[in-house]
C-alpha positions as CSV (number, residue, x, y, z in Angstrom):
1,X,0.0,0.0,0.0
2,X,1.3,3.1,-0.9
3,X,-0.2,6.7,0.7
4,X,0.3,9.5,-2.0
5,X,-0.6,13.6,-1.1
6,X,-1.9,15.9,-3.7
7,X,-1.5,19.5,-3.2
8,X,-4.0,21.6,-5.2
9,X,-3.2,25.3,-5.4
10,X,-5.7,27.2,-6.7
11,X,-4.4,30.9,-8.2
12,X,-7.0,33.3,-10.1
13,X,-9.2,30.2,-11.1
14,X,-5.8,28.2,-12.4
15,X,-5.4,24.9,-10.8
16,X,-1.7,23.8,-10.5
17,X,-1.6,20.0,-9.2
18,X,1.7,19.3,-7.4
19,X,2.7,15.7,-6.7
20,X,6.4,14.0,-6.1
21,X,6.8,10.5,-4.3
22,X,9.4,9.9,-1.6
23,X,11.4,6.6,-0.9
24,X,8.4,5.9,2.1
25,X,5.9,6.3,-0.3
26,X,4.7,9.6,0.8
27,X,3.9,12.3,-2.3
28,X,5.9,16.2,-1.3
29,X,5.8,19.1,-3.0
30,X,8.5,19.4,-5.4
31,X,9.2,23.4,-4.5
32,X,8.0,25.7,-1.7
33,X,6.0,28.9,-2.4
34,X,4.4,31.7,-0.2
35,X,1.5,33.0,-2.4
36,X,-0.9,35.7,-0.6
37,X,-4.3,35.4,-0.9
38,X,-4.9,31.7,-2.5
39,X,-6.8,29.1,-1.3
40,X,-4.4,25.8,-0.8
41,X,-6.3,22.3,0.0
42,X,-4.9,19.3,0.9
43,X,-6.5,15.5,-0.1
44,X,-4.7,12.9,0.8
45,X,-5.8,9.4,-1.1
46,X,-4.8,6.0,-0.5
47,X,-4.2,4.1,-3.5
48,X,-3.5,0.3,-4.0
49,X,-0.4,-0.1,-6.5
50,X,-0.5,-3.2,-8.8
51,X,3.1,-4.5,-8.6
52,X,4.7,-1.7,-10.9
53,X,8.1,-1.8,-9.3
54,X,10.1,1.7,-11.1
55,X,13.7,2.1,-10.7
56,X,14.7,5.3,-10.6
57,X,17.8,7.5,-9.4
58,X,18.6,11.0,-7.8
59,X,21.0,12.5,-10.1
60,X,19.4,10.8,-13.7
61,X,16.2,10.0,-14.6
62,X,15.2,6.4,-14.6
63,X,16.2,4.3,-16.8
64,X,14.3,1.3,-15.8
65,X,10.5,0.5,-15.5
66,X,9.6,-3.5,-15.2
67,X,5.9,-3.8,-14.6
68,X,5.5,-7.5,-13.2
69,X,2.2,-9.6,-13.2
70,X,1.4,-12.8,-11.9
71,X,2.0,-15.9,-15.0
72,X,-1.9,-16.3,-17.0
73,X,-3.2,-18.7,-19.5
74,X,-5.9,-18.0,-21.5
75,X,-9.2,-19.0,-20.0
76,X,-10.1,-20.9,-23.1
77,X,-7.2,-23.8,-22.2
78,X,-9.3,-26.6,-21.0
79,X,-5.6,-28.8,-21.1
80,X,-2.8,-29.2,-23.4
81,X,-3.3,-32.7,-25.1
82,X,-0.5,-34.1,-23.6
83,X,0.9,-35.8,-20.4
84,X,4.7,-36.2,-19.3
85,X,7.1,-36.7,-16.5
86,X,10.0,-34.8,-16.2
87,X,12.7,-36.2,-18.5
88,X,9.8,-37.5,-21.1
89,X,9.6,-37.0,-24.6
90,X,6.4,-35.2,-26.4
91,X,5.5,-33.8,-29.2
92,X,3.3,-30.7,-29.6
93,X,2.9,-28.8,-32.5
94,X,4.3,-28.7,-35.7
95,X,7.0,-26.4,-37.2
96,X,8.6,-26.7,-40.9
97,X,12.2,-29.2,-41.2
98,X,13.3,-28.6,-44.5
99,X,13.8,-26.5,-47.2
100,X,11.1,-27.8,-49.2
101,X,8.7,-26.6,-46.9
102,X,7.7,-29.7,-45.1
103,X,6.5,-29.9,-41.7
104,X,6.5,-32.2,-38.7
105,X,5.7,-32.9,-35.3
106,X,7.8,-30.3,-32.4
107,X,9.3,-33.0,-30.3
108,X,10.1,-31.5,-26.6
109,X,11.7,-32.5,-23.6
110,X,9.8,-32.2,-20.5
111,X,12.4,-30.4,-18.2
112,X,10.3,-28.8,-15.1
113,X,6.4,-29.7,-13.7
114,X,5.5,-27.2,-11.6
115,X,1.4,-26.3,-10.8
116,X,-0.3,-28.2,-13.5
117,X,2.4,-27.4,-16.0
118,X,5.8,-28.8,-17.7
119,X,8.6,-26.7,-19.0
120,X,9.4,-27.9,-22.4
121,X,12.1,-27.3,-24.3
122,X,12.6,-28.4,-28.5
123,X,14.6,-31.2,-28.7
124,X,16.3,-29.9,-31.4
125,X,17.4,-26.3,-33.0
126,X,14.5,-26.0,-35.1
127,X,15.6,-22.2,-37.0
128,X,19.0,-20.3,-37.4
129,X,18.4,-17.1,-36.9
130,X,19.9,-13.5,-35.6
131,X,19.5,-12.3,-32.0
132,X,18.8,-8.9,-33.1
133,X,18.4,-7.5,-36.7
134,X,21.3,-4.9,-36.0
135,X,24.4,-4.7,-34.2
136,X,23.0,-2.4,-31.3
137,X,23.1,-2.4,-27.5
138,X,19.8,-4.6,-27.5
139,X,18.2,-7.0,-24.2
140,X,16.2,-10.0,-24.5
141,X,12.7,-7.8,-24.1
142,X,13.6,-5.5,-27.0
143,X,15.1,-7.8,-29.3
144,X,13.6,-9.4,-32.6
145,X,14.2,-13.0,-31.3
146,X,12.2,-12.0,-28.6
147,X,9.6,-10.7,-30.9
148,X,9.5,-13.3,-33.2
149,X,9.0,-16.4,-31.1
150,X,6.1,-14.4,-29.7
151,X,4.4,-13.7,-33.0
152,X,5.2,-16.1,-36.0
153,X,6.6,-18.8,-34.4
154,X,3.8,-19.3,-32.3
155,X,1.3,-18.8,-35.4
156,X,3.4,-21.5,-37.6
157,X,4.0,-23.2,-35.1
158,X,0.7,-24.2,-32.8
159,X,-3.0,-24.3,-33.3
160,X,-4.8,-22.0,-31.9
161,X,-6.1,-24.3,-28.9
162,X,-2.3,-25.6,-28.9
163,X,-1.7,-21.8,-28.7
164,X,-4.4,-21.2,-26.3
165,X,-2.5,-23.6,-23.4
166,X,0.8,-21.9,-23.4
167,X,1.3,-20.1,-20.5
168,X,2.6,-16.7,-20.4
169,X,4.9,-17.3,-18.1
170,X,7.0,-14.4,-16.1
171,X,10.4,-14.3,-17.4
172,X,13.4,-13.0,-15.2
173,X,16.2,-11.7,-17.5
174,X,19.1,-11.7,-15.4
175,X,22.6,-9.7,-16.1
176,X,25.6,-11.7,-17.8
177,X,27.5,-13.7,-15.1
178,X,30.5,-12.7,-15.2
179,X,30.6,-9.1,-17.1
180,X,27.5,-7.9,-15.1
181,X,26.0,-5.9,-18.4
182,X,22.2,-5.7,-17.6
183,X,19.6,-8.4,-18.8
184,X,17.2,-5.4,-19.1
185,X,13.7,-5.7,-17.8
186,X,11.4,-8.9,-16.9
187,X,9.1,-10.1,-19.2
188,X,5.8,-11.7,-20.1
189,X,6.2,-14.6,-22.7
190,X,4.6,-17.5,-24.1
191,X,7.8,-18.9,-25.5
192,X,11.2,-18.0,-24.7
193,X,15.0,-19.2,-25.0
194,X,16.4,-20.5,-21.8
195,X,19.2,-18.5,-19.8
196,X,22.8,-19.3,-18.5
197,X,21.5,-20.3,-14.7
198,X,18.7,-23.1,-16.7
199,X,20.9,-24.1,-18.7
200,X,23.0,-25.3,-15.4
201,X,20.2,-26.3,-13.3
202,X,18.7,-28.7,-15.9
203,X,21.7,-30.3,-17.5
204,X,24.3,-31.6,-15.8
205,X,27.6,-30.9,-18.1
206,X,28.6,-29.6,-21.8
207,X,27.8,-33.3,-23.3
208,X,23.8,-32.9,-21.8
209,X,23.3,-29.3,-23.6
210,X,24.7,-30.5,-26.8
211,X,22.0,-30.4,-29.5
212,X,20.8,-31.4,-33.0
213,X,19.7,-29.0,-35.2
214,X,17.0,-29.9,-37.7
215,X,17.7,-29.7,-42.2
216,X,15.8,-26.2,-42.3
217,X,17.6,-25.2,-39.0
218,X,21.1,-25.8,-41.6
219,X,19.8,-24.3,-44.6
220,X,19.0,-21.1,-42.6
221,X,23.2,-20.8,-42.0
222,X,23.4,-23.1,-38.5
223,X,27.2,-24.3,-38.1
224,X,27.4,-27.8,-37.4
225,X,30.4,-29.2,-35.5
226,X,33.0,-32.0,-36.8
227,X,34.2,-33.2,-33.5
228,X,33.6,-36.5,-33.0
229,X,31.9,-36.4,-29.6
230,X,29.4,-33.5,-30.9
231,X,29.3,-34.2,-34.4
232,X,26.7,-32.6,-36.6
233,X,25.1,-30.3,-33.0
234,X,24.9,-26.8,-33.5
235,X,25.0,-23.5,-31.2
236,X,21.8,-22.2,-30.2
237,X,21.2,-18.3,-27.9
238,X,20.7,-17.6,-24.7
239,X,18.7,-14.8,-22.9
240,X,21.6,-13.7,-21.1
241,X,23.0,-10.5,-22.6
242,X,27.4,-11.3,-23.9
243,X,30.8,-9.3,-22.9
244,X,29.0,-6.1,-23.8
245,X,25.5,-5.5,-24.6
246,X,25.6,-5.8,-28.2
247,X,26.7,-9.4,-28.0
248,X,24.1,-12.2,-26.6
249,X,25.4,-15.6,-24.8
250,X,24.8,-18.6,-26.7
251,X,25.7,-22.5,-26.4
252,X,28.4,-23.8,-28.7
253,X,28.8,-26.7,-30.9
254,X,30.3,-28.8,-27.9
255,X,27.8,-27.9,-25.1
256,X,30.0,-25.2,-23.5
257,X,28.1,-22.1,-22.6
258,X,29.8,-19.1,-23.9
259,X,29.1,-16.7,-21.7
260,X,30.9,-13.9,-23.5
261,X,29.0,-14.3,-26.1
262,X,28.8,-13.0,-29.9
263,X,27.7,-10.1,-31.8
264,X,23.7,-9.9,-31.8
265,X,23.3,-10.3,-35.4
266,X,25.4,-13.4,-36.0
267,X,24.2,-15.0,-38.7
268,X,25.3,-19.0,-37.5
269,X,23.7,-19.4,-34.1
270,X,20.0,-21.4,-33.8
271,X,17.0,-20.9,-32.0
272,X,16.1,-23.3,-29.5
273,X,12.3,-23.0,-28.1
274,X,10.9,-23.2,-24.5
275,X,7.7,-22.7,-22.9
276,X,5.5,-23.9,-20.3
277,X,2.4,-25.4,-20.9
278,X,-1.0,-26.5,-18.8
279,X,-1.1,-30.4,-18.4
280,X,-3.2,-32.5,-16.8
């Protein structure tokens, strides 16, 4: 609960409204005035914030707003046609494996079960494509991966009733791990890539990230590797922002998280899907 005070000075029928917020929650006003012969009220209102939480600084404006919310599905979800344990194999939806256009099945590997849902993650790199369009300072919420597993790959990719049981889930976008540059804000998503500290809670070494990428995944520029213990896996992004904030982390062709990264608009690196979903 937060107690905000509005000062309302009325001046030859002008109304200025006054209003600055303290680190207590209490609203000031942001200058003192003697003015003769006005009428000054005071109302003070009790309003109940919605878990807006605003960073801001005394010197420099802010230059970070997150607004969080709790996770949601769509009320329409009755239950995603599926069951699993953690470790299991499914398939749910559909996405295109070649260049001819073809499509199959998305097989996933049930990683989590929290709440009446699984974290799932593609068994394979299913798409080669750039963090961000441009080499810029970027994060995960403002760049085009972001925006794109979010929009098309969810229409290409699901039904709308598949679509309709994947949560949006409440994404934590933590800094680099060892440079410290900023993950940016928290986000809302249906489907997201998974970050440096999942990637070492759910597999236990290099040899468990290492994965497959599919034909169209190649075609669309995806290095393969020649070693013989990873031969034919591919590198795939994380959330995780690289060395400096134009570079993103990402997981090589041996399973090794590189967590200086590379450039955001590297052309070689895949795409590899997660997402939680409502299960019986």
């Amino acid at each position: 609960m937060q107690t905000f005070k509005f000062m309302t000075i009325l001046i030859s029928g002008a109304t200025i409204l006054g209003l600055s917020a303290c680190s207590n929650g209490e609203v000031t006003s942001t200058s003192e005035a003697t003015i003769a012969d006005t009428t000054i009220t005071e109302t003070i209102e009790s309003v109940e914030t919605t878990k807006t939480t605003v960073v801001t600084q005394t010197t420099e404006p802010a230059t970070e707003t997150t607004a969080e919310t709790e996770p949601f599905i769509r009320p329409e979800c009755s239950v995603a046609d599926i069951t699993c344990n953690i470790g299991d194999q499914v398939e749910y939806g559909s996405f295109v494996v070649n260049s001819d256009g073809d499509s199959s099945p998305i097989t996933w590997t049930c990683l989590d079960i929290q709440d009446g849902k699984a974290l799932l993650l593609s068994d394979k790199v299913l798409d080669c494509r750039m963090y961000h369009g441009a080499l810029v300072d970027t994060t995960w919420a403002e760049c085009d991966l972001r925006a794109w597993l979010n929009d098309d790959f969810i229409s290409m990719a699901f039904t709308p009733d598949e679509a309709s049981c994947i949560w949006y889930s409440d994404i934590v976008n933590d800094n680099n791990p060892t440079s410290i540059v900023s993950g940016g804000t928290n986000t809302i998503d249906q489907v997201f890539i998974l970050d440096y500290d999942e990637l070492n809670t759910y597999f236990a070494d290099d040899e468990a990230r290492l994965c497959l990428p599919t034909e169209y995944a190649v075609d669309n520029g995806c290095w393969t590797s020649d070693f013989q213990v990873s031969e034919g896996c591919t590198n795939y992004w994380l959330r995780n922002p690289g060395l400096f904030a134009s570079r993103a982390g990402y997981v090589f062709l041996n399973g090794a998280i590189i967590s200086d990264g590379d450039f955001v608009n590297q052309t070689f690196v895949g795409v590899r899907p997660a997402m939680w979903v409502k299960i019986a």
